[in-house]
N, C-alpha and C positions, 0 to 999 in steps of 0.2 A: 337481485342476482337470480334469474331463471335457473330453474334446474340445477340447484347448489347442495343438493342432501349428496351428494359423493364425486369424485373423479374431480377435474378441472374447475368447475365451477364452485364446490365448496374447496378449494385448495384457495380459488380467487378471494371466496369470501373470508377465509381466515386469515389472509393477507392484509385484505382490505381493514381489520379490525384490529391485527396488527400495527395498521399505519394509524389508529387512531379515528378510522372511519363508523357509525350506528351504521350497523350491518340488519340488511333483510332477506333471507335468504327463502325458498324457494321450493317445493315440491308438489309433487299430487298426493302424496297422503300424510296423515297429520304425525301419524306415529316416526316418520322415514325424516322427517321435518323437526321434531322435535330430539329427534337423538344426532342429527348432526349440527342444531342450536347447540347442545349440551359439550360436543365434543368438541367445538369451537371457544366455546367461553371456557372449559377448562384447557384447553391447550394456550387461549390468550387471556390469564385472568385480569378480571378488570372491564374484557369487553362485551359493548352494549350491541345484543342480536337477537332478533325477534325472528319469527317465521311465518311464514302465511302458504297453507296448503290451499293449492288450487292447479286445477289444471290449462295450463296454459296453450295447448294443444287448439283448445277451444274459442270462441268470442265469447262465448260466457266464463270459461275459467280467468281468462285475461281480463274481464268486466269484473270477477269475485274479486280478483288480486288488486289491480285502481281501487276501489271501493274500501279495501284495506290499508291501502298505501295511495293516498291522493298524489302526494308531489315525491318528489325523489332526487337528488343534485346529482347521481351517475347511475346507471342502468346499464347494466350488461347481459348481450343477452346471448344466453348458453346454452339453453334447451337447446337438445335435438337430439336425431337419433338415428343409425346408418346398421344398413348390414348388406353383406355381399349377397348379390341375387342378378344370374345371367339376366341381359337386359330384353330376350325374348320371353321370358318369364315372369316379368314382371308388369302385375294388372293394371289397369286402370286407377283403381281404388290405390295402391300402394304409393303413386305417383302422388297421388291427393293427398293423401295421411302423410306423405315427406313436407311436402308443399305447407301444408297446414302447419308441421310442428316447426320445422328448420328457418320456416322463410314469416310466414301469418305470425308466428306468436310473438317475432322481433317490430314485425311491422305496426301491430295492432298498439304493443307498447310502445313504440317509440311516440307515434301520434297520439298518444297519451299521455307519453309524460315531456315530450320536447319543448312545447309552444310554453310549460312552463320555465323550462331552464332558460330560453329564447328571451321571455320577459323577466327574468330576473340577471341574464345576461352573466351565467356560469352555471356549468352541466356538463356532462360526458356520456355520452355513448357509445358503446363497445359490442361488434357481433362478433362472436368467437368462431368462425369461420375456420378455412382448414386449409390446406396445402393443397386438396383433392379439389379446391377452386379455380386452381391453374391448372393441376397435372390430375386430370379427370380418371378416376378408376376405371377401366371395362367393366369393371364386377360390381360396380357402385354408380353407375352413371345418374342413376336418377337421385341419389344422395353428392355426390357430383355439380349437379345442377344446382340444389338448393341454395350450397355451397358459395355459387358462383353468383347466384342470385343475390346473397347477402352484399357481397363486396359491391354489385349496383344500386343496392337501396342505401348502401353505407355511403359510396360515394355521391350519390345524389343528394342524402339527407345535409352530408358536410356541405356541400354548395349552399343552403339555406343561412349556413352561421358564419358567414361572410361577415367579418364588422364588430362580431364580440367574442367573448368568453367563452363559448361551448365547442368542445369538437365531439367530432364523428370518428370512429378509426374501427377498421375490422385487424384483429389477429388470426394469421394463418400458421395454427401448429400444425408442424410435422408426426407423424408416427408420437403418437405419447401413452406410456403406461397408465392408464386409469382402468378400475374394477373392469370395465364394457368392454376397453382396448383387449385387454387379458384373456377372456372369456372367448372373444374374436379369434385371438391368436389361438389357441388351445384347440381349436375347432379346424382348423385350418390345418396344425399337425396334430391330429388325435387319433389317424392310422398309425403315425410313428411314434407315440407313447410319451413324446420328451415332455417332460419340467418345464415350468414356463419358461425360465431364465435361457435352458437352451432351447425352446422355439422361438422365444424373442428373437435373440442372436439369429438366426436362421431365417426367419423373417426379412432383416434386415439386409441380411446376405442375398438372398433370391429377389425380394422385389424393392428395395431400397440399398441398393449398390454402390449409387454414389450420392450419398450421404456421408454429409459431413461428419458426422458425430458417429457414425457407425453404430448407432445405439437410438433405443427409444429416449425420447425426453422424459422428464418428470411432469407430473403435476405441479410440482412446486415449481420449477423452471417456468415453463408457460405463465402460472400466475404469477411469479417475479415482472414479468413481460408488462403484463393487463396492470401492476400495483404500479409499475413505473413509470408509462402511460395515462395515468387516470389520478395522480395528485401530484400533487406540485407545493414547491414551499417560496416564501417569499409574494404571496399574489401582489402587494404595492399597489401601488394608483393606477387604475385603469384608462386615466388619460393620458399617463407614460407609455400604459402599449398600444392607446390605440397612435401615440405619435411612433411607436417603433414602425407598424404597421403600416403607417404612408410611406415607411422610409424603405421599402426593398420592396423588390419584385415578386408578383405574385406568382412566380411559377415553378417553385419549389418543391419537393416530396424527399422523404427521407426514410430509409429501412433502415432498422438496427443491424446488424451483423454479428452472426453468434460465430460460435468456436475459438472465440478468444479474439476476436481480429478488432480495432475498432476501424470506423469507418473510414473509407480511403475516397479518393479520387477529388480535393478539393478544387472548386474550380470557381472565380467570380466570388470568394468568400461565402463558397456555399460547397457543402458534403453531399456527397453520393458516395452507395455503398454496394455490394454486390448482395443479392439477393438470398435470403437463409433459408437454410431447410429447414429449420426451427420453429420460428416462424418472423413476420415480418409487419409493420402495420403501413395500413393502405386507409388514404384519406384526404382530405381536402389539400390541394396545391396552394391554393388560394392563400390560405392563412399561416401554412407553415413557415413563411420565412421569419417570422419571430425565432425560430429555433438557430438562424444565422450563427450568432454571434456565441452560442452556444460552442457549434462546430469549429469555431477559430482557435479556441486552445487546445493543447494536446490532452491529450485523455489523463485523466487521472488517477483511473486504476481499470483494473477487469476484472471482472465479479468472477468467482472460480467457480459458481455457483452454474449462472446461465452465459455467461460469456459477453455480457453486454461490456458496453463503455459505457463507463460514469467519466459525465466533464464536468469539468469545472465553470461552471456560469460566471459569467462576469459581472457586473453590477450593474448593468445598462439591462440584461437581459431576465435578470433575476426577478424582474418587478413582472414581468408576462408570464397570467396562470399557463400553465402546460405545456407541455415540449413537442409533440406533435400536435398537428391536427389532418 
C-alpha cells in the first residue's frame, strides 16, 4: 500500500486488515510510518502490519521497498500528489515530479511485483486514480494527465492476465475528505474565513453541482470500494472458473453504482450501470464476465455506508476469485 501513513490509502490499509489481510503499508519517513502502523493495529486488534519507509517517488526508493517486500498477492497503488496551478505556470520540472510520483511509482511496482502473481496465478492490482481522469481540471491539468495515464497503464496491464486469477482495476474517487483534500479546500476559501465543513459544502456547490451525493466522500467510503474489489471468498477450484470463463463473452465491464442505486440496465444476462461520481472501477473486459451470473440475482442489500450492491452469488459463481477485473 503506497503512501498509506494517512487519508485514503491508510483508510485502505486498515480495511484491508480488517478483512483479515498482513498489511504493508507505506511512507517516506520512518517516524510518519510507524505511527500509522500503530493506529492501525490498535483500531484493528489482532492485526498483522509492518511498514517500510521509502520513497517511492524514486527508482531507488521503489528498488529500497522490493528489497523489503519481495512478493506481495495485491498492491495498490496510492501515492500521489496534486495541487492546483494555472497551466501557464506550470514548469517543466513540475510536469516531471507529477509524472514521476502519480504515474513511475505505480509503473516501476507493478513490474515488480506482477510476473509474480502472473506465476502464481492470483494477485490484484489496484491504481487509485481519480475522477479528474475523465473530467480533467483546468487548474490541475498536469495532475489531470497523470490521472489518466493511470487508467492506460491499468488497462493495458489487465490485458496481460487474460486466462487466470489476477486483475488489474483502477478506482476513480470523486471529491473525498482526506488530511491533503481539506488543506486544499481551506485555501481555496481562506479570503472567506469559513470552517471546513462550510467550505466543503460550498465547494461542492460552485465546482461539483451535479454530484450525486452533494457532499465529499469519506475515506472510508472509497476504501470500502478498493476492500470489495480486492478479496473475495469462496476461491474453489480454478478449473471451475477457468470452465466459467469459456463459457460467456468476452466483452463485458461493469461500474459499481453509488448513491444507493444498484445496477441497472441488464441485457444478454449481463449488467451495465451508469457511471458514479464516487467512484467507479475500470479494467479488463476480457475477463470480467465471470461477474455474469453474479448480476442475475437481485441485489441483496445497499450498504448505507457507500451505497454499493451487495449480491448474492450463486454457487456456480462463487468458486471464481474476484468480482471484477
Amino acid at each position: 500500500m503506497t503512501g498509506s501513513t494517512s487519508g485514503i490509502g491508510c483508510a485502505i490499509a486498515q480495511g484491508l486488515a480488517a478483512a483479515g489481510a498482513d498489511v504493508a503499508i507505506n511512507g517516506r519517513t520512518k517516524a510518519k510510518v510507524d505511527a500509522a502502523a500503530a493506529a492501525i493495529t490498535k483500531a484493528v486488534p489482532g492485526a498483522k502490519v509492518r511498514g517500510v519507509a521509502a520513497d517511492v517517488s524514486t527508482a531507488a526508493g521503489c528498488k529500497t521497498l522490493i528489497a523489503a517486500l519481495p512478493d506481495v498477492d495485491i498492491l495498490v497503488n496510492n501515492a500521489g500528489i496534486f495541487e492546483p496551478k494555472d497551466f501557464f505556470e506550470i514548469p517543466d520540472e513540475d510536469w516531471n515530479r507529477f509524472f514521476e510520483i502519480n504515474v513511475m511509482s505505480g509503473v516501476r511496482l507493478s513490474r515488480a511485483y506482477m510476473s509474480g502473481m502472473l506465476k502464481r496465478n492470483w494477485g490484484r492490482v489496484i491504481f487509485i486514480s481519480s475522477e479528474s481522469a475523465l473530467n480533467i481540471p483546468s487548474d490541475m491539468i498536469h495532475y489531470g494527465m497523470t490521472k489518466t495515464a493511470q487508467l492506460a497503464i491499468s488497462r493495458g496491464l489487465a490485458e496481460l492476465t487474460r486466462g487466470t486469477a489476477v486483475t488489474v482495476n483502477s478506482v476513480l474517487p470523486g471529491p473525498t475528505q482526506s488530511e491533503g483534500v481539506e488543506t486544499f479546500v481551506k485555501e481555496v476559501f481562506r479570503q472567506n474565513g469559513l470552517p471546513v465543513e462550510d467550505a466543503v459544502a460550498e465547494f461542492v456547490k460552485r465546482f461539483r453541482s451535479t454530484s450525486l451525493l452533494q457532499r465529499f466522500a469519506s475515506v472510508e467510503e472509497v476504501a470500502n470500494m478498493v476492500v470489495y474489489g480486492q478479496l473475495e471468498t469462496g476461491v474453489g477450484d480454478q478449473r471451475r472458473c477457468a470452465s466459467r470463463r469459456r463459457r460467456h463473452r468476452p466483452d463485458h465491464r461493469v461500474r459499481h453504482s453509488a448513491g444507493g442505486r444498484a445496477p441497472t440496465g441488464f441485457r444478454d444476462g449481463r449488467a451495465s450501470s451508469r457511471p458514479s461520481n464516487l467512484s467507479s472501477f475500470r479494467g479488463s473486459r476480457k475477463s470480467a464476465p465471470r461477474t455474469a451470473n453474479v448480476f442475475r440475482r437481485k441485489p441483496r442489500r445497499i450498504s448505507a455506508a457507500t451505497g454499493l450492491a451487495f449480491h448474492r452469488r450463486s454457487p456456480r459463481s462463487a468458486c471464481c476469485p474476484g468480482l471484477l477485473r
